[in-house]
N, C-alpha and C positions, 0 to 999 in steps of 0.2 A: 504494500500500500504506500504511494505516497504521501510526501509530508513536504506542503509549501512552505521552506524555509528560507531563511538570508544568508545572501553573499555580500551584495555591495553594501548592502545598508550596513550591517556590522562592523566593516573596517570604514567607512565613512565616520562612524560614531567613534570607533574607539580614538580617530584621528582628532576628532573636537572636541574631547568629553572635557577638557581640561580648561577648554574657553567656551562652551554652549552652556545654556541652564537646561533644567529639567524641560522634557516637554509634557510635563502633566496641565501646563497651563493653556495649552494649544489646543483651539478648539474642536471638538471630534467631531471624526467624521459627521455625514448629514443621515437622514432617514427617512428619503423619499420611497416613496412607494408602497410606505406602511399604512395598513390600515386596523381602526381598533372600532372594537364590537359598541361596548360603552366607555367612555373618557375620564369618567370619576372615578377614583378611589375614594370609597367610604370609612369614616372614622366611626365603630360605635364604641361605645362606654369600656370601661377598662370591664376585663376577663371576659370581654362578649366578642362574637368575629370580626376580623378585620379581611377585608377584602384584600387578597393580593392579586387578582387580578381582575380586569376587565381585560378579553381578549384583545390581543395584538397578533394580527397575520398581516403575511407578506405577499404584494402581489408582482414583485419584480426579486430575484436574486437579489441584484445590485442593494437592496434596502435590507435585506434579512442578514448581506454582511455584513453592513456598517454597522445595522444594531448591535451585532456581538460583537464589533472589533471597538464598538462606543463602549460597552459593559465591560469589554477585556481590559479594554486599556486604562478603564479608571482605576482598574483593582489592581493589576500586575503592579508587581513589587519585584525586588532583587533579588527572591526566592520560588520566582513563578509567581502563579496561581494559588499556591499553597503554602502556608507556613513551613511545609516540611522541603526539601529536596530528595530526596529519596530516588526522584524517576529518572535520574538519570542526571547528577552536576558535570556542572563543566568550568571548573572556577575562573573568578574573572579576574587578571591582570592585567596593568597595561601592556601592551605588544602582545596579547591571545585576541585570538579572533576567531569567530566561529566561521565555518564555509558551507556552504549549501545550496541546493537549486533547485528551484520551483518548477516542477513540470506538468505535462498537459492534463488539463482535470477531463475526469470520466464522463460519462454521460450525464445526462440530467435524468434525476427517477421518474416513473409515470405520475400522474397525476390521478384521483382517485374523487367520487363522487360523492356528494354532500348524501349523509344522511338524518334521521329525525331527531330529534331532541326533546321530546319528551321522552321522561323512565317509564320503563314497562309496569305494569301496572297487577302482575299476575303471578305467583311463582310457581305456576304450573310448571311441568317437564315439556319443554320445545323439540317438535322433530320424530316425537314418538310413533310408531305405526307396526302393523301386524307382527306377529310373532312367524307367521308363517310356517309354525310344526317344530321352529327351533326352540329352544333352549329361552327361557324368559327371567333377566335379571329381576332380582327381590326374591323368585319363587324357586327357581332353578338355579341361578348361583348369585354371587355378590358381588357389586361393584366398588370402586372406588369411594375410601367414606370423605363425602365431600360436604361444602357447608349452606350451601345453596341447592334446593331442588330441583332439576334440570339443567344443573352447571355443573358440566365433568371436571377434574382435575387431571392434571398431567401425576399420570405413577412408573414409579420401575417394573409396576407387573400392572397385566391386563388379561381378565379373561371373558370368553365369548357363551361361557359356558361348554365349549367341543373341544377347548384349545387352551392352556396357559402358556401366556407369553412372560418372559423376563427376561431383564437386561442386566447383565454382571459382566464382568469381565472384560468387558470391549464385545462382546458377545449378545445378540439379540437371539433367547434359545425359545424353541415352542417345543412343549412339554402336551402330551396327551392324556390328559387324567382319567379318563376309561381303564388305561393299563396303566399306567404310571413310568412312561418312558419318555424320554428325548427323543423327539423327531426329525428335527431341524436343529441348523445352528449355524449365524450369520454373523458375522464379520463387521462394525458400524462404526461410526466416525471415532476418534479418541475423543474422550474428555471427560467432566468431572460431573456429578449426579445427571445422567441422564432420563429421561423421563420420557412418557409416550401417551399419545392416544391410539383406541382402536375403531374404526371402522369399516365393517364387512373382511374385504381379502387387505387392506391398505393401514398402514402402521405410519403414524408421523410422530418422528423422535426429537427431540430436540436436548439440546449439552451445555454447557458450560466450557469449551476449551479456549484455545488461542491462537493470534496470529504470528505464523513464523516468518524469519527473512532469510534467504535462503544467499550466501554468497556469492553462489557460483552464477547465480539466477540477478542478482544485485543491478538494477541500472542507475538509479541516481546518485550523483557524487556524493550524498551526507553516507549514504550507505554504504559505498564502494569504498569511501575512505573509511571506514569503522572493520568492514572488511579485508582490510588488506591482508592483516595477520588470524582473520578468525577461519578456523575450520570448518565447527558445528555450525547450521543455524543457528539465531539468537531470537529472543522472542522480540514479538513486534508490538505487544496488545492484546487482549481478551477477545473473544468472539462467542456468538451467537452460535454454534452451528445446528441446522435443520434438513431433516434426511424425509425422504418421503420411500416406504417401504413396500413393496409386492408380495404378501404371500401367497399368490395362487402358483400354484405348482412350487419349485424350488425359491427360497426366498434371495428377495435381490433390491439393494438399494439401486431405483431410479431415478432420482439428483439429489444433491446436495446444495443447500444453499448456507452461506457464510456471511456474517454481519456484524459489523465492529459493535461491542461494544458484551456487556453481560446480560447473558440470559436469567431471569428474575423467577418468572410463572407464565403458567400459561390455561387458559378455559374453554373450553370446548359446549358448543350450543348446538344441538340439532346438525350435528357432522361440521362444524365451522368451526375450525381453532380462530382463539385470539392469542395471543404471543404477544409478551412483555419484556422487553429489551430497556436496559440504562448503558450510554454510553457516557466514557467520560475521558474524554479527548483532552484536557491540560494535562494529564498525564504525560500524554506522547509527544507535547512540544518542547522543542529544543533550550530552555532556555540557560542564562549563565547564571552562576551564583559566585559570588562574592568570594573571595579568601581572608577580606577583613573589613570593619567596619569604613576605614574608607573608599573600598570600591562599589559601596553599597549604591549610592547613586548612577555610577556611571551602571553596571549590571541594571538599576532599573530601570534607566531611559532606552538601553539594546533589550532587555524584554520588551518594554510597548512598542518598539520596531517591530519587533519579534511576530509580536503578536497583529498588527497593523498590516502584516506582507502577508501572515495566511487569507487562505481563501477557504469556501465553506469545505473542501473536502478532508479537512484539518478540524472542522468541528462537527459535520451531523457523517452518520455512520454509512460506509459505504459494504458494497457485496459485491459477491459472487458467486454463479451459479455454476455447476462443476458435473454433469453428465461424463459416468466412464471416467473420471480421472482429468478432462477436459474440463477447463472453463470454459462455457459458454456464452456469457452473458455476464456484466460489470456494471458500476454506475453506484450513486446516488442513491441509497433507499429512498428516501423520500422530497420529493418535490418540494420546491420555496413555495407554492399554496398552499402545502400541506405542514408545514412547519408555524409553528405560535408561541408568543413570546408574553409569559406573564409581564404585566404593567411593573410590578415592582420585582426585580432582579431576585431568581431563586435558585442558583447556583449554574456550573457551567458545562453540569451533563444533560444528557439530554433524556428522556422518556418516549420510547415509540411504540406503539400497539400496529402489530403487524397479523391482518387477518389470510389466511390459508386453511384453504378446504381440505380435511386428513384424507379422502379421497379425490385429488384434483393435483392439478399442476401447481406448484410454488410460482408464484407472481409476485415480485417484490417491490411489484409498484403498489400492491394495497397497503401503506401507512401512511398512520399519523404523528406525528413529533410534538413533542410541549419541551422547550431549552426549561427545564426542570429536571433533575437528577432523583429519579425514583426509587424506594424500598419498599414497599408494601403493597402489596396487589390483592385484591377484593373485583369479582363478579358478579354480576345479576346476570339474567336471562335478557339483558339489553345495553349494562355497559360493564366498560372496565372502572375503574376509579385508582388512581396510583397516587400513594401517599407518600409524603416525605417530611423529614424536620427543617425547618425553616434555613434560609441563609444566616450566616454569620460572617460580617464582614470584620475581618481584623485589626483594620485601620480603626474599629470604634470601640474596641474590647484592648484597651493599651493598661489596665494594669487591674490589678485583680479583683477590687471591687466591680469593674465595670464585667467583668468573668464572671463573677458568681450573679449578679443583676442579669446578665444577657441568658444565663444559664437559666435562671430561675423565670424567666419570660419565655421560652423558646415555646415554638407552635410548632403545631404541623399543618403542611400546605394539603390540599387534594385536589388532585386534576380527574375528572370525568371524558370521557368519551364514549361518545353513542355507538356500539357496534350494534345496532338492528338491522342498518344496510347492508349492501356489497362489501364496503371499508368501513374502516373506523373514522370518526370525526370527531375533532377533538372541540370537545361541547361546553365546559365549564371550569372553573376554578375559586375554591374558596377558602378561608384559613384557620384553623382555629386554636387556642388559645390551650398549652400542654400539648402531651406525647403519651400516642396510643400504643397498645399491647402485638398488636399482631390482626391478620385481616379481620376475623372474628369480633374488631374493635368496629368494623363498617356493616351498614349493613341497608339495602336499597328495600323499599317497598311502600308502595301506595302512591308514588310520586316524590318520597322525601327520602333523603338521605341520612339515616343515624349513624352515629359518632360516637365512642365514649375516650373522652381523655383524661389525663392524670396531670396536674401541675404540682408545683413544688417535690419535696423530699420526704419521701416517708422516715430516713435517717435521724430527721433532727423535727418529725412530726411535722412539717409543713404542707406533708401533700393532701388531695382533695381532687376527687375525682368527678363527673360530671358527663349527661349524656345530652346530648346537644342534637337536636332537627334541624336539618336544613334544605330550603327549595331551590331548585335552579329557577331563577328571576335574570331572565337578558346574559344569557353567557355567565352569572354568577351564582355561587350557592350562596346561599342567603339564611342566616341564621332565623326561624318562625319559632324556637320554644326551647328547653331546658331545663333540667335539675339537676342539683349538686349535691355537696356539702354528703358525697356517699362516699364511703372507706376514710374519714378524715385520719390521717397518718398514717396510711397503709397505701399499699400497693397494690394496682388491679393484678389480680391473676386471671380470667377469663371471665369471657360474655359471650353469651349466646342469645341473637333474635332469636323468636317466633312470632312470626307476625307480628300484632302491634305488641307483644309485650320482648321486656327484656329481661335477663337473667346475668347479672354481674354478682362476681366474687373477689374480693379484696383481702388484704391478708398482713400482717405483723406479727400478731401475738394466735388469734382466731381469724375466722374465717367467716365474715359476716355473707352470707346471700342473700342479695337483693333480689325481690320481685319488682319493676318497674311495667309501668300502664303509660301506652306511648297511644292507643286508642285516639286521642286529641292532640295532634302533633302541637301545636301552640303550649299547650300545657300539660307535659308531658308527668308522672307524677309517682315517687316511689310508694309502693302495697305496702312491700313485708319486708322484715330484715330478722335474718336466724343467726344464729351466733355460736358457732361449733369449734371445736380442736382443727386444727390444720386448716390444709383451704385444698378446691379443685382450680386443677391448670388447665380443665379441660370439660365444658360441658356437655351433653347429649341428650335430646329429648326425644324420649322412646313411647311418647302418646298417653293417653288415658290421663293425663294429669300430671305427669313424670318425668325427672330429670336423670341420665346419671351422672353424675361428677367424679370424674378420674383426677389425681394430684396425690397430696402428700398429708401425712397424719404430724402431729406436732404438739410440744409440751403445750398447756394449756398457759402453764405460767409463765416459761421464758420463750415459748414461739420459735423453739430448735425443730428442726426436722430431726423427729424418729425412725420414718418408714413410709412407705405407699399406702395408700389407702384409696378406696370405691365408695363413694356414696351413694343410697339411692334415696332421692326427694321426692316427695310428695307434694306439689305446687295445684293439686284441686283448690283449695282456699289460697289464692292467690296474699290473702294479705295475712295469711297464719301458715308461712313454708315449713315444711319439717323434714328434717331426717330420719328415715325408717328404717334404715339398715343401714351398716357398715362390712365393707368386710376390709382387714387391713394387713399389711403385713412388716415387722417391726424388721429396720435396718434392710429393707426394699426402696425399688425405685423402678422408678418410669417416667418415660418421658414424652406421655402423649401430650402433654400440655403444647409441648413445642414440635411436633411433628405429628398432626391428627391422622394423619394420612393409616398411619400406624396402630388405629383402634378397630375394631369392628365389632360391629350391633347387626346380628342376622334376628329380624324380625319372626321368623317360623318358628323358630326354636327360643325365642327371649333369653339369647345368650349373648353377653359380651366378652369378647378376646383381647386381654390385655396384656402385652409385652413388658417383664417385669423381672426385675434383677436381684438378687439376693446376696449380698454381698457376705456376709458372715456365713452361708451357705456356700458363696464361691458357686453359685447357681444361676444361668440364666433361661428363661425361656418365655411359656406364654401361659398366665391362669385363664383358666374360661368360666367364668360367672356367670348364673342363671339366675333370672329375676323372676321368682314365683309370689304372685299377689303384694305383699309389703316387705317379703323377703330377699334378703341376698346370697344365693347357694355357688359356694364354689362345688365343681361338679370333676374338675379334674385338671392337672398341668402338664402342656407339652412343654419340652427340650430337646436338641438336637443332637444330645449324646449319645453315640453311638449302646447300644443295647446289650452287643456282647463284647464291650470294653471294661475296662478295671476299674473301678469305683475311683474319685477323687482322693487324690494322697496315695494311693498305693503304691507302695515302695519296697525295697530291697530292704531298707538301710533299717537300723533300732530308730526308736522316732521317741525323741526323751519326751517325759512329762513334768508338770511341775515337782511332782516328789521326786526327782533325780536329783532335784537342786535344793530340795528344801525351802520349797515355796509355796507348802500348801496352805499352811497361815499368816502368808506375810500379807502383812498390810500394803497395800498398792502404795499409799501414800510414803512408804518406806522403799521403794525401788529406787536404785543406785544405778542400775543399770537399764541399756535399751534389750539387752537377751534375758531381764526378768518378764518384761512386757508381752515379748514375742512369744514365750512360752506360757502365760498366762491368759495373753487375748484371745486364744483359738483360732487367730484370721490364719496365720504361717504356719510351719514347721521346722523343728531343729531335732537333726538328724544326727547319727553319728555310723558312719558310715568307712569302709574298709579304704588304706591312704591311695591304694590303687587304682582303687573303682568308680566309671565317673557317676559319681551320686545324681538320683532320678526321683523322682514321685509323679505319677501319673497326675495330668492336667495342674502343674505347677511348674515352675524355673526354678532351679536351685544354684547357690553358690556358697563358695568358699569364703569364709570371712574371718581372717585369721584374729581380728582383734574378737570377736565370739569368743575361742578360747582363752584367751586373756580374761575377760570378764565370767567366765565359767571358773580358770581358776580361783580370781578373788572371792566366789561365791563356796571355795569348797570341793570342785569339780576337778578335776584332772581328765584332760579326754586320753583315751589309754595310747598305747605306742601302738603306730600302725594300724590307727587310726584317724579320721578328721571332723569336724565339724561342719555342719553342714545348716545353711538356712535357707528353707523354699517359700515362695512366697505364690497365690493362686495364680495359673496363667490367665495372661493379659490378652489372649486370643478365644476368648468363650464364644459358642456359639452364638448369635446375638438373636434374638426373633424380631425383623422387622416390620412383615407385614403378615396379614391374615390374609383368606379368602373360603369360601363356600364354593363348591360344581359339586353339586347333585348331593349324597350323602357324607360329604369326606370335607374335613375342614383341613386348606394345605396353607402353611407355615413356610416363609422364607424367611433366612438367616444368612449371618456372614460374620466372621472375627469380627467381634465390637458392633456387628454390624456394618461395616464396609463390606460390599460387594465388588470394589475394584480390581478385588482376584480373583473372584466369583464367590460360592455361595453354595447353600443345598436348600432344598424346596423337597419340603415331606409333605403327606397326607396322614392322619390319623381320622376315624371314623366319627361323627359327631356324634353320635350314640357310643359313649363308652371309651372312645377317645384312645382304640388300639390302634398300633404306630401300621400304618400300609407302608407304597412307595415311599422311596430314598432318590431324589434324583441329584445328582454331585454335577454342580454350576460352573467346576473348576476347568 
């Protein structure tokens, strides 16, 4: 990819710098050709929204680059774009000068057609149609657990109910769960969590990797010259990459499409991906930095050069489409019509929703651009919404009071886009006042947008949490209603819409849940608030009246996590919630709260699968909980331990216990040593073991640790001659459970070390009646 850099400008400056002043006071560029939706920015009242944008689009190039080379150039400084240099210095002395050369820009992206702007209004499932004799999700097997109804998520496994698909290894394998064998196994772009959708015979994947610069392939001189001495490739940037998959007959990627910048999420509506990409291009420009405070000026006046000579293919993300190993096809993702610039400056990545049919051709002229740098991605059955925490510009945060004020103000911005059309259209933006949890913080219906956000510090009790409605009014969301003053000094740990009500849980000490009535968006209004041990990271409503909530159990008095813990709630009386069962498990964990993707609730059977770790067990796998009436039944645990393998710890070696050392009544408070602990805690093992032999215990690491016998001797101990001391401690590669699934009677189980699948993986079935282990299928 190229990168429009300087030659002449750079040694022109370094030759003045020492008789020219700064040029921050030179007036910037112009901004013809912009055009904005509304003009005002509105002020409301302190901790109510503030509009950060009225839209700003562009109907000429020429205007969409002065805007950002206007916004570049106020901000660069003599460390870039960013307080850190990290991406690459290049210090500035006098007599260094950087060299480089701007070459011809790519195509221009296509252009994409306006579509509606009102929110859907429904959360029915979009696209749905005959089963036609096959295999019918809910009833015959189970989908992706997602958080909107009719809005797929991208997963590492996908099944059709005839066919398990999964991605491990660099590896896209289809698995037949009739017999429980590997059928297929394909070969798919590198990179890092890839994910997929599935529709009919057609698989669209999409990664996380990066771009590379190939030496020998090198044409522009900044690159040639970096090249002279390199071998390997070097990396170029992050990318997007998107594979469009064939499985009818032998499976085969038919293109690939490439896109600067990071792949975030992605949602799927009736066979239509949306795909969510942040690019963030100050990274990859060249700029110089300083070697001491006096060249700090001259470095910043050669950055806003710097930044004044690129062109747009230096800030919005470009592609390539690559059939058979050939590019085909280059350019621009997105068009200067299709690009929008909030009214008030919200950083210098960009945000693009790029729509592609999981059965069709990759067209990369369908997006749309917001120069807004996104992290949080939320669906409806009609748009995307991509959240972020607000700019911080560091020219206004110069010494630490004004740090902890900016900090203690900081918003989150959200930008909406209409995807009901052919494309996305980039529809609204509005701000609001704190910082939300995760997408489950958003939530669209009826026409409004809910929010819940968190301001201040739960640390020193300042926070306070708040659920805020808002309408799109003229291109902006518009704050119509709110309440607060819920979790005050605690921290949200999750929310879950339903319909108009909400369900937030906050957490310090206990685990207040709220019931909230959003019925009157204007005056939106808290029911019930319960008040229990630990909190849920992770809510579920499983009908009749009921919640579950997945998270963690906790002292009541100092608010330490003990263990895992399942709630099930009882939210019939809406303004009196209870909890009706627990089931828990002490020095456990899970981590659905942060990866939902990873829980599943099969409605037939009123069973939920929870992936769950046992540490003082040195255990990991998955309990499966049944909900009968007000009850919570565990019903049975898989794990991916091999069957007829040796039990954990099984060893050769004598395996001391505390009476070897005379520590059956010693006082903890009296240990002197770290091998009194070891052998009292029961998490390790300490061995003593033959000096020849390399000491072993089944599913642990063991090592030698010579100051061990030193503290054994001062305890009393002598380890005998010709022999060693040995300390193991649990292996760090357990099988990890990270997702569930249902096809027909058999509930199949994927795992990986820790849960990484980047080496692959095993995918078991066990019978959901009774829970005996079936196929093994090895991912490796």
């Amino acid at each position: 990819m190229r990168r429009a850099l300087i030659t002449a400008t750079a040694t022109v400056l370094l030759a003045t710098a020492c008789t020219s002043g700064s040029s921050s006071d030179a007036e910037p560029p112009g901004t013809s050709g912009a055009t904005t939706t509304t003009s005002e920015i509105v002020e409301l009242a302190a901790g109510d929204l503030r509009f950060i944008s009225s839209l700003r689009t562009f109907d000429e190039c020429e205007a969409l680059l002065d805007h950002i080379h206007t916004e570049a150039a106020e901000r660069v400084g003599p460390w870039g774009l960013q307080t850190d240099g990290w991406f690459g210095p290049v210090f500035f002395e006098e007599g260094d000068v950087i060299a480089t050369e701007e070459t011809e820009a790519p195509a221009e992206g296509g252009a994409v057609a306006d579509g509606a702007n009102d929110f859907d209004r429904t959360t029915a499932a979009a696209g749905d149609s005959e089963s036609g004799g096959r295999p019918v999700a809910g009833e015959d097997f189970s989908g992706t657990n997602v958080q909107e109804l009719g809005v797929d998520e991208a997963d590492l496994v996908k099944t059709d109910g005839e066919r398990i698909l999964v991605l491990a290894g660099n590896q896209l394998i289809v698995v037949d769960p009739t017999t429980g064998t590997e059928t297929d196994r394909l070969t798919v772009a590198e990179g890092w969590n890839p994910e997929m959708f599935l529709a009919g015979d057609e698989i669209l994947l999409m990664a996380r990797g990066e771009i590379t610069v190939d030496p020998e392939t090198s044409t522009s001189d900044a690159e040639a010259s970096f090249a002279e001495d390199a071998i390997e490739p070097w990396y170029g940037g992050s990318a997007t990459v998107i594979q469009r998959i064939s499985l009818g007959g032998t499976p085969a990627v038919l293109e690939t499409l490439r896109v600067e910048g990071d792949y975030l999420s992605a949602r799927s509506v009736g066979g239509t991906a949306q795909i969510v990409m942040r690019h963030d291009p100050q990274w990859q420009l060249p700029f110089v930095f300083p070697q001491s405070e006096a060249g700090e000026d001259r470095a910043a006046e050669a950055n806003r050069e710097i930044v004044r000579e690129t062109d747009l293919d230096d800030w919005l993300p470009n592609y390539t489409v690559e059939v058979d190993g050939r590019v085909v096809d280059e350019g621009r993702l997105t068009g200067c019509g299709q690009v929008h610039a909030p009214t008030e400056f919200s950083g210098f990545g960009t945000s693009t929703v790029l729509t592609v049919p999981i059965a069709g051709d990759l067209d990369p002229g369908t997006a749309s651009t917001v120069l807004a740098p996104g992290e949080i991605v939320y669906a409806s059955t009609s748009s995307v919404v991509v959240a972020t925490t607000n700019w911080l510009d560091v020219d206004e945060v110069d010494d630490e009071a004004a740090w902890e004020e900016a900090w203690a103000n900081r918003r989150t911005n959200v930008h909406r886009f209409d995807t009901s059309g052919a494309a996305p259209t980039y529809a609204s933006s509005g701000s609001v006042e704190g910082v939300i949890r995760d997408q489950f913080s958003l939530s669209e219906f009826d026409g409004h947008l809910r929010v819940v956000t968190t301001t201040g510090e739960p640390w020193n009790e300042t926070s306070s949490s708040q659920v805020r409605v808002l309408r799109e009014t003229e291109a902006e969301l518009v704050e119509v209603g709110s309440v607060g003053d819920i979790g005050n000094g605690e921290d949200v740990q999750s929310v879950r819409f339903v319909g108009d009500i909400a369900y937030v849980v906050t957490f310090r000490q206990i685990d207040p849940f709220y019931t909230i009535d959003l019925s009157v968006p204007e005056e939106p209004r808290i029911l019930g608030e319960l008040k229990i041990p630990g909190f849920s990271s992770y809510l579920h409503p499983i009908g009749e009246g009921r919640v579950l909530g997945v998270g963690s159990d906790a002292d009541e008095e100092t608010g330490i996590v003990t263990g895992a813990k399942v709630s099930l709630f009882d939210v019939t009386d809406l303004g009196d919630p209870q909890e009706v069962a627990v089931w828990s498990a002490p020095d456990g964990w899970n981590d659905v709260g942060w990866e939902h993707r990873s829980f599943l609730w099969w409605e037939p059977e009123q069973i939920a699968v929870i992936p769950v770790q046992l540490w003082a067990e040195n255990w990991s796998g998955a309990v499966v909980l049944q909900v009968q009436g007000s009850e919570l039944v565990e019903v049975g645990r898989i794990d991916h331990v091999d069957e007829d393998g040796a039990p954990p710890g099984t060893t050769e070696c004598d395996v001391l216990e505390p009476s070897d050392l005379g520590l059956d009544d010693r006082d903890p408070a009296e240990f002197t040593s770290e091998l009194e602990f070891l052998l009292t805690d029961g998490y390790g093992l300490t061995l003593l073991c033959g000096a020849d032999d390399a000491p072993a215990a089944v599913d642990h690491e063991c090592y030698v640790e010579p100051y061990f016998a030193e503290e054994a001797a001062r305890l009393g101990f002598d380890v005998p001659e010709g022999e060693q001391l040995v300390t193991c401690w649990p292996s760090q590669q357990l099988p990890t459970i990270v997702r569930s699934l249902v096809v027909g009677d058999d509930l199949w189980t994927l795992s990986g070390p820790w849960g990484d699948l980047s080496q692959g993986g095993r995918l078991q079935s066990n019978a959901i009646n009774g829970l005996e282990r079936g196929a093994v299928v090895d991912l490796s």
